[in-house]
C-alpha positions as CSV (number, residue, x, y, z in Angstrom):
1,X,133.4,73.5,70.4
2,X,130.8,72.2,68.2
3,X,130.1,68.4,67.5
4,X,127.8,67.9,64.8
5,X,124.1,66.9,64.8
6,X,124.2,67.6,68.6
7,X,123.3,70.9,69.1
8,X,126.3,71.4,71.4
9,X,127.6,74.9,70.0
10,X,130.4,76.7,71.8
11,X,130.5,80.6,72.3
12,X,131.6,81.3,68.6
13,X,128.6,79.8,67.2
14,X,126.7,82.3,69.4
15,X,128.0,85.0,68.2
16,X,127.8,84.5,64.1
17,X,124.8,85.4,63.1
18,X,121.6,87.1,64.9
19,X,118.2,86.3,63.6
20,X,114.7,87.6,64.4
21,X,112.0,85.1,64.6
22,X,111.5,83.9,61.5
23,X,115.5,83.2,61.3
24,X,116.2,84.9,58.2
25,X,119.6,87.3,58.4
26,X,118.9,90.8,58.9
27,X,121.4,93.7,59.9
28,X,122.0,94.6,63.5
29,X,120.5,98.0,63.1
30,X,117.3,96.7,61.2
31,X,117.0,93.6,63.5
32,X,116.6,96.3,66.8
33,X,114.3,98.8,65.3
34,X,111.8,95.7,63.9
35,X,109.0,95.7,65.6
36,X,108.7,91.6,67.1
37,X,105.0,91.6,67.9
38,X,104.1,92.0,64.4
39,X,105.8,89.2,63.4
40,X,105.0,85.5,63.9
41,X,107.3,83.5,65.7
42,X,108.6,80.5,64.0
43,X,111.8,79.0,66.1
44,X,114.5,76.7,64.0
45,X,117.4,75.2,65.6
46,X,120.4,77.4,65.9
47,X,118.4,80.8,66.3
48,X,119.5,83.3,68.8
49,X,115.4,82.9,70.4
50,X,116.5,78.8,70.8
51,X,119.9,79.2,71.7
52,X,118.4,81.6,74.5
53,X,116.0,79.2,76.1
54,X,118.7,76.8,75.8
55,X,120.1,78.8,78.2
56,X,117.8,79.8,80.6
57,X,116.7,76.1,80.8
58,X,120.0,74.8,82.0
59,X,120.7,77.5,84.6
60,X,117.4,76.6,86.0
61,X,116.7,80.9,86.3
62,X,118.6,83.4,84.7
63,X,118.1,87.0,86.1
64,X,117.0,89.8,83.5
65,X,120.2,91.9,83.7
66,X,122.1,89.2,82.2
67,X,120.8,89.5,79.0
68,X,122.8,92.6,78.5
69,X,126.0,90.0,78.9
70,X,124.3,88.5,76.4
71,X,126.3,88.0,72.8
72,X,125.0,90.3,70.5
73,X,122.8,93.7,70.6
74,X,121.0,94.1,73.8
75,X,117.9,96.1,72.6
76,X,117.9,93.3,70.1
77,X,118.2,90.6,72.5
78,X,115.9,92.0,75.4
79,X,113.0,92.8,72.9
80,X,113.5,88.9,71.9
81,X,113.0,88.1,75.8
82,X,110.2,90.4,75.8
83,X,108.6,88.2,72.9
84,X,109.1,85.0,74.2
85,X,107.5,85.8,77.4
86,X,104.2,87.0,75.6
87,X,104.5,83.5,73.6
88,X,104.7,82.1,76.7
89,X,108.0,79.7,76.4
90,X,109.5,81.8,79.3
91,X,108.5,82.9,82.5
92,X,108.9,85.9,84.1
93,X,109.2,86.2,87.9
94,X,109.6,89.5,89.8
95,X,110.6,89.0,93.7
96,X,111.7,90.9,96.4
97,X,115.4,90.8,97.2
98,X,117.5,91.9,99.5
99,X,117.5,95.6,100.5
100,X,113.9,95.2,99.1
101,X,115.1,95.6,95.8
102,X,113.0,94.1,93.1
103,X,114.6,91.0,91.3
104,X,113.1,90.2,87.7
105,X,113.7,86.2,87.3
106,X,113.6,84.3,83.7
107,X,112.5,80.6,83.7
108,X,111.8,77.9,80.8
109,X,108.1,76.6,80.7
110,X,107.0,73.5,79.8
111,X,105.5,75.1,77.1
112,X,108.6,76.5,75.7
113,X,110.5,73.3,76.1
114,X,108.2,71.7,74.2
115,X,109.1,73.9,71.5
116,X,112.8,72.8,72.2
117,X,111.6,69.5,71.5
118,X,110.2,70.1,68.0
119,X,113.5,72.2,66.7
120,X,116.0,70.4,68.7
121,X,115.7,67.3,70.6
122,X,119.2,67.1,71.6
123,X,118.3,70.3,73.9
124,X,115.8,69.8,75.3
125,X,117.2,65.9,76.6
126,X,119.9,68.3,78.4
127,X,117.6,71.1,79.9
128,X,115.2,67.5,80.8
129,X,118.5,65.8,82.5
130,X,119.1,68.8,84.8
131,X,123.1,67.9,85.1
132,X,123.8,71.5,85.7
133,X,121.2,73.1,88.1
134,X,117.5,72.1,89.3
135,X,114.3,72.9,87.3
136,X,113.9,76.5,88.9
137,X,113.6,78.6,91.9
138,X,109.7,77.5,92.4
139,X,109.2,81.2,93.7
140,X,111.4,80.4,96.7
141,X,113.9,83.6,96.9
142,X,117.2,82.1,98.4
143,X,117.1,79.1,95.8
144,X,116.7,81.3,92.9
145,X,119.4,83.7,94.2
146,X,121.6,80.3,93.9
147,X,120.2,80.0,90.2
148,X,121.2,83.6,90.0
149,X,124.8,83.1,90.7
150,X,125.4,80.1,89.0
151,X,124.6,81.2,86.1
152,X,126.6,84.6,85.3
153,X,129.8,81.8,86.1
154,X,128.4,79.5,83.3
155,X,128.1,81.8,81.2
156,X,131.7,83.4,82.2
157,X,132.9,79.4,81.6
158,X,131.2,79.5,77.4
159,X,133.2,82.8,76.9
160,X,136.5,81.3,78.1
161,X,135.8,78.8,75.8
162,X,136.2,75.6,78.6
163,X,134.0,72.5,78.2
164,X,131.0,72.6,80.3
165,X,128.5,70.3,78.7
166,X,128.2,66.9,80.9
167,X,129.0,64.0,79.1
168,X,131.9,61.9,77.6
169,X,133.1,65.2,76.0
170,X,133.9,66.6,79.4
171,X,135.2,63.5,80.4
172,X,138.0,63.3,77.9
173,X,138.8,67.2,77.6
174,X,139.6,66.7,81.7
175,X,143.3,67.2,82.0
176,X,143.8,68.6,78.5
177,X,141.6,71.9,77.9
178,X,139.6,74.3,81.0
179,X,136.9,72.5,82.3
180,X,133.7,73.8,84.1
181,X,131.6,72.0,86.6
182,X,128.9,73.8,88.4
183,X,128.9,72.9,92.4
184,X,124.8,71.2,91.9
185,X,126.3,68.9,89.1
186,X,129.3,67.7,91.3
187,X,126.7,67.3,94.3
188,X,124.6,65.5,92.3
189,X,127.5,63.3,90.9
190,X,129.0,62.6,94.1
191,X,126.3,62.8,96.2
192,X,127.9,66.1,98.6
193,X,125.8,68.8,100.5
194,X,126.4,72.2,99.1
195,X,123.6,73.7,100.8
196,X,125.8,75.9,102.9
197,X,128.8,77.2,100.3
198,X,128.0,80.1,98.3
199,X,130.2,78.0,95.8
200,X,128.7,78.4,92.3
201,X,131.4,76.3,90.1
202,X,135.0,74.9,89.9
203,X,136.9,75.3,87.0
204,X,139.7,73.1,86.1
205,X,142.6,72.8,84.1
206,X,145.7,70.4,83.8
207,X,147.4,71.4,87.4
208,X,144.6,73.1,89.3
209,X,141.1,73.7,90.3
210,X,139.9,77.6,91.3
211,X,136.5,77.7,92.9
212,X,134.3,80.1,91.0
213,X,132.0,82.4,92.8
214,X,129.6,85.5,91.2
215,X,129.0,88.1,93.3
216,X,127.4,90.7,91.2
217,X,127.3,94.1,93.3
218,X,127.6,93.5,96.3
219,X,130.0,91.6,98.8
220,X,128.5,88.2,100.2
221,X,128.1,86.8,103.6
222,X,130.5,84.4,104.0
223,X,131.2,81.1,106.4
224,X,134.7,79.7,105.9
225,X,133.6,76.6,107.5
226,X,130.9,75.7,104.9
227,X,133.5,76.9,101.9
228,X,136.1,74.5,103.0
229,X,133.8,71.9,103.3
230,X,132.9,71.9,99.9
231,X,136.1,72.5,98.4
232,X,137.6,69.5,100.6
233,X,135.0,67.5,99.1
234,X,136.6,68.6,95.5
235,X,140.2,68.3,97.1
236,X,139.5,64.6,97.7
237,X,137.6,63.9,94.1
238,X,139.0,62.8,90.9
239,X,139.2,66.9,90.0
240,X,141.5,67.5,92.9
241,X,143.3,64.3,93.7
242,X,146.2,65.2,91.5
243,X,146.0,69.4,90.9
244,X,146.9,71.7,93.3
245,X,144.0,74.4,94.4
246,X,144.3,77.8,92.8
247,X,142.9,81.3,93.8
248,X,139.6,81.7,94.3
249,X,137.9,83.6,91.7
250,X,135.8,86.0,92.3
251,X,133.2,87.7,89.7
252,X,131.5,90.8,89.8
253,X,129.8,93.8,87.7
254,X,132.6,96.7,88.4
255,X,136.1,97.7,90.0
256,X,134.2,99.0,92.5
257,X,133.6,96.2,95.0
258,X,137.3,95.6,95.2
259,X,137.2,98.7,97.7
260,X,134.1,96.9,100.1
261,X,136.0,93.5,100.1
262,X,139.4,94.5,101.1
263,X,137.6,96.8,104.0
264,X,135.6,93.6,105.2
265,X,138.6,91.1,104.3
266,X,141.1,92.3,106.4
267,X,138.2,93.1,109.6
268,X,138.7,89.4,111.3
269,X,135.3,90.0,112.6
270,X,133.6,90.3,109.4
271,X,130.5,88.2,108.1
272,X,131.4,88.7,104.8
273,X,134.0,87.3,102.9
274,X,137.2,87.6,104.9
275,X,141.1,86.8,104.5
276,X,142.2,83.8,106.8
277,X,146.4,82.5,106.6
278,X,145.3,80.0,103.1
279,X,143.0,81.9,101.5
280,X,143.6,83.4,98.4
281,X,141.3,85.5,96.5
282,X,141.2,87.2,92.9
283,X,139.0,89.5,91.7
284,X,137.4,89.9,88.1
285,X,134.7,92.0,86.3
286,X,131.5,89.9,84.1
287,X,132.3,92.1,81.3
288,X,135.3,91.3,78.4
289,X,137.7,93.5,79.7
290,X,137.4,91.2,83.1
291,X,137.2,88.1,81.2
292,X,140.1,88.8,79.2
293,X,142.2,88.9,82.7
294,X,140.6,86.0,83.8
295,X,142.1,84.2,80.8
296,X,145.4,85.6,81.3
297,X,145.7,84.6,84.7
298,X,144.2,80.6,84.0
299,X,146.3,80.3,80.7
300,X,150.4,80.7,80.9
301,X,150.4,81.0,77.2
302,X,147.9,83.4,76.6
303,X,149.2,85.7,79.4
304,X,153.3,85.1,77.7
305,X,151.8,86.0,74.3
306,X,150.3,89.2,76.0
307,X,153.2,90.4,78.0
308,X,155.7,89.9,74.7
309,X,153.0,91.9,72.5
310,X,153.6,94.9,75.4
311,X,157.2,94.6,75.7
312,X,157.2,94.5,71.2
313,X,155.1,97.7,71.4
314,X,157.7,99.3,74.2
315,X,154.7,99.7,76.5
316,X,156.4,98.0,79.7
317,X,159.0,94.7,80.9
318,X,157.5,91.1,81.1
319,X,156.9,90.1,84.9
320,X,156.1,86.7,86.0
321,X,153.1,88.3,88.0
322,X,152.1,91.3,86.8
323,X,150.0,93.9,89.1
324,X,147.2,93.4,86.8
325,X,146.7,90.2,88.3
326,X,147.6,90.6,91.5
327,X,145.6,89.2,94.6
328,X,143.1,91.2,96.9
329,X,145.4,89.7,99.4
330,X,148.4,91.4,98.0
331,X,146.6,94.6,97.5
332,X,145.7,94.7,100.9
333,X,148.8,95.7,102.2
334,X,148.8,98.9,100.6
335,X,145.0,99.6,102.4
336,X,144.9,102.5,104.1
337,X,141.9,103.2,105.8
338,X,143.2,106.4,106.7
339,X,142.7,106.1,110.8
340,X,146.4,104.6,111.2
341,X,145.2,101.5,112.8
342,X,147.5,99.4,110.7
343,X,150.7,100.3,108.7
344,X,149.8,100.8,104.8
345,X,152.4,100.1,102.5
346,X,153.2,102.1,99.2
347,X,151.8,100.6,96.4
348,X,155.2,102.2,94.1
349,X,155.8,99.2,91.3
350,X,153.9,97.0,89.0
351,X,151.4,97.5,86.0
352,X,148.0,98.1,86.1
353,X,145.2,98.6,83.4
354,X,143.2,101.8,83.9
355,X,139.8,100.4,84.2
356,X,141.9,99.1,87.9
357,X,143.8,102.2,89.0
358,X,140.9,104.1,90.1
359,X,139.7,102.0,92.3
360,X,143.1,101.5,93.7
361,X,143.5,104.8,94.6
362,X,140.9,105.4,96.7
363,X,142.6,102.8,99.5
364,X,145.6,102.6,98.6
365,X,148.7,104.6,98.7
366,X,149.8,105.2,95.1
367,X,153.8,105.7,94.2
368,X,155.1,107.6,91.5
369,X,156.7,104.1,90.1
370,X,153.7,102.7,89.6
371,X,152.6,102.0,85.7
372,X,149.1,102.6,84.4
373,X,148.4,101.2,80.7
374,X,145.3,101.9,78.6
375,X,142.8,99.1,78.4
376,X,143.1,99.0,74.6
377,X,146.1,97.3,74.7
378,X,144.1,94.0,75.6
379,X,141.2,94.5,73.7
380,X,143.3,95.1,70.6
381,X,145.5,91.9,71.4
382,X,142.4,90.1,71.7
383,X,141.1,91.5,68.6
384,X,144.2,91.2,66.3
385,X,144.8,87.4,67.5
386,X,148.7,87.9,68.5
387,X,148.3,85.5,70.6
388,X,147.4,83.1,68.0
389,X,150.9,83.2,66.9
390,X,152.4,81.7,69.7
C-alpha cells in the first residue's frame, strides 16, 4: 500500500522500475553490465539504492545473501550494495558464525542516514524510531543473528503484501487485512522479554495469529519453555485476546531441511525444534514458489480461487486441506527412518507440488495414489491473476 507524501511504498512500488544511481530508467540488461564506480552517485527518493537502505535501516542488519531475495536483478542489485558501501552509507561486517562459517552483515551508517534525511525525511524518522528492530548488532554475533532472522520474515511479510509499518495505518488494517509485527516491536510496546524465544514475528489476520520464525539452512536449537512464554504473552495481548493461534510458520532457503526437522521433531530428546501434544508446525521456502503457499495457506480465498483454477484445468479435486499444505506433524507419520523403531505409514493420497515430492521421498513411504503436480501451475495462477476474479 502506498499513502502519499509518506514514503510508505508497499512491495509493488518496489518492483516498477530499477534505476542506477543517477535514477534515470535504463534496461535490466544495460543497468547490470554498467559499470557503478564510474558513475557519481546522486540518491532521489524512490530509487532502488534509497529504497535499499530503507531497508537495511529498519532491520537493524540485513545479511548479504538476502540481496538475492531482493526484487529485481541480483548482479544489478549486489553491485548497488557494493557501491554504497564504497560511498560509505552502509556497513559491511564480516563475522564468524557458527560452524566457523563466515557471516557478511550489512548496516546503515550515520552517514548514509543522513542522506535518507536529505531525499526522504519521512524515512529516515522511521529508521530513527527503531519500532521494528534495534540500531544494529554492534559487532556482537548472537544479536546480529537475531537481526539476521528478523529480517528475511519482514521481508517475507512486504511480499505477502500485509501491513507492517507501525503507526495508525497498522492500527486500523488490524482485524481487516494480514498484519505483521516483529517480536522487538511488540516487546518494546508492551514491555515483554523476548530474550530467550527464537520468535522473529507474529503475523495476524481476522481469526488468528501464526508466529513467524526464519531459519535459513539449518534447523534451530529450540526451548519450548521460552517459545510459550512469548506466545502467551501474544495470547493474552490485544492481537490474541480474540483470534485463535495458528501453525507456526516456519521459513527456510530449500525442501531440504524438512528431512532434518522431522528426524529431530519426533526424537523427544532433541535440542532442536521438536513436536510436543499442541504444537503445530508448517514449513515454507524464502523463495516465490514458498511464498506463494504461504499465501494459500493464510488466505481461504486465495487458496479457493487456486484449487477451482486446478479442478477448471482437470489437473486434480478440490480438498479442504490439500497435501501441499500439510503439517510437518502430519508428514511425520509416514517417517520412516528405516531401523523399524516406529511404524511408518503410507504416504498413498493427497497432492503435492514437485518442488515437495523429492524431499518426501527420501523419509517417507510414497504410494502409488499419491498426486504430483508441476510447479507451473502456481506460478502461472499467480501470473495470470485468476484469482483476481474471485
Amino acid at each position: 500500500m502506498a499513502v502519499e507524501g509518506c514514503g510508505c511504498e508497499g512491495w509493488a512500488a518496489w518492483q516498477t522500475a530499477f534505476r542506477v544511481c543517477g535514477c534515470e530508467p535504463v534496461g535490466c540488461a544495460v543497468a547490470v553490465r554498467m559499470r557503478m564506480e564510474d558513475m557519481k552517485m546522486q540518491l532521489k527518493n524512490g530509487c532502488m539504492a534509497v529504497k535499499l537502505m530503507e531497508f537495511v535501516g529498519l532491520c537493524g542488519e540485513v545479511p548479504v545473501s538476502l540481496v538475492r531475495k531482493l526484487p529485481g536483478y541480483y548482479d544489478y542489485n549486489r553491485r548497488l550494495v557494493t557501491r554504497l558501501v564504497q560511498e560509505g552509507y552502509l556497513k559491511e561486517r564480516r563475522m564468524k558464525g557458527y560452524r566457523r562459517r563466515i557471516v557478511r552483515s550489512l548496516s546503515l551508517t550515520e552517514a548514509g542516514l543522513g542522506q535518507l534525511q536529505r531525499v526522504s525525511p519521512g524515512r529516515a524518522q522511521r529508521i530513527r524510531a527503531h519500532l521494528l528492530a534495534p540500531e544494529n548488532g554492534h559487532g556482537n554475533w548472537k544479536k546480529t543473528l537475531r537481526l539476521h532472522r528478523g529480517a528475511p520474515c519482514l521481508l517475507a511479510a512486504i511480499k505477502l503484501e500485509a501491513v507492517w509499518q507501525p503507526g495508525r495505518q497498522k492500527d486500523a488494517a488490524l482485524g481487516n487485512q494480514l498484519t505483521y509485527y516483529s517480536t522487538y516491536e511488540l516487546a518494546r510496546k508492551y514491555g515483554w522479554d523476548n530474550k530467550g524465544a527464537r520468535l522473529s514475528g507474529v503475523l495476524v489476520d481476522k481469526y488468528y495469529y501464526y508466529p513467524l520464525y526464519y531459519l535459513g539452512d539449518n534447523n534451530l536449537r529450540w526451548s519450548e519453555e521460552a517459545e510459550r512464554m512469548f506466545l502467551d504473552h501474544v495470547a493474552a495481548s490485544p492481537l490474541g485476546r480474540s483470534r485463535i493461534p495458528g501453525s507456526s510458520l516456519l521459513l527456510g532457503e530449500s525442501w531440504d531441511l524438512v528431512e532434518s526437522l522431522i528426524i529431530h521433531a519426533v526424537n523427544p530428546r532433541s535440542r532442536l525444534i521438536h513436536f510436543t501434544k499442541d504444537s503445530s508446525f508448517r514449513y515454507f521456502t524464502l523463495d516465490d514458489m514458498g511464498l506463494r503457499l504461504l499465501k494459500l495457506y493464510l488466505d481461504d480465498t486465495y487458496l479457493v480461487a487456486f484449487q477451482q483454477y486446478l479442478l477448471q484445468n482437470g489437473v486434480c479435486e478440490p480438498s479442504i486441506l490439500p497435501g501441499y499444505l500439510s503439517s510437518l506433524e502430519s508428514l511425520s507419520e509416514h517417517y520412516d527412518s528405516g531401523k523399524g523403531k516406529r511404524e511408518a505409514r503410507c504416504l498413498d493420497r493427497g497432492t503435492f507440488f514437485a518442488c515437495q515430492i523429492d524431499i518426501l521421498k527420501r523419509f517417507c513411504k510414497i504410494g502409488p495414489g499419491l498426486l504430483v503436480i508441476p510447479d507451473r501451475w502456481l506460478l502461472d495462477f499467480e501470473m495470470n491473476g485468476d484469482h483476481n476474479d474471485v
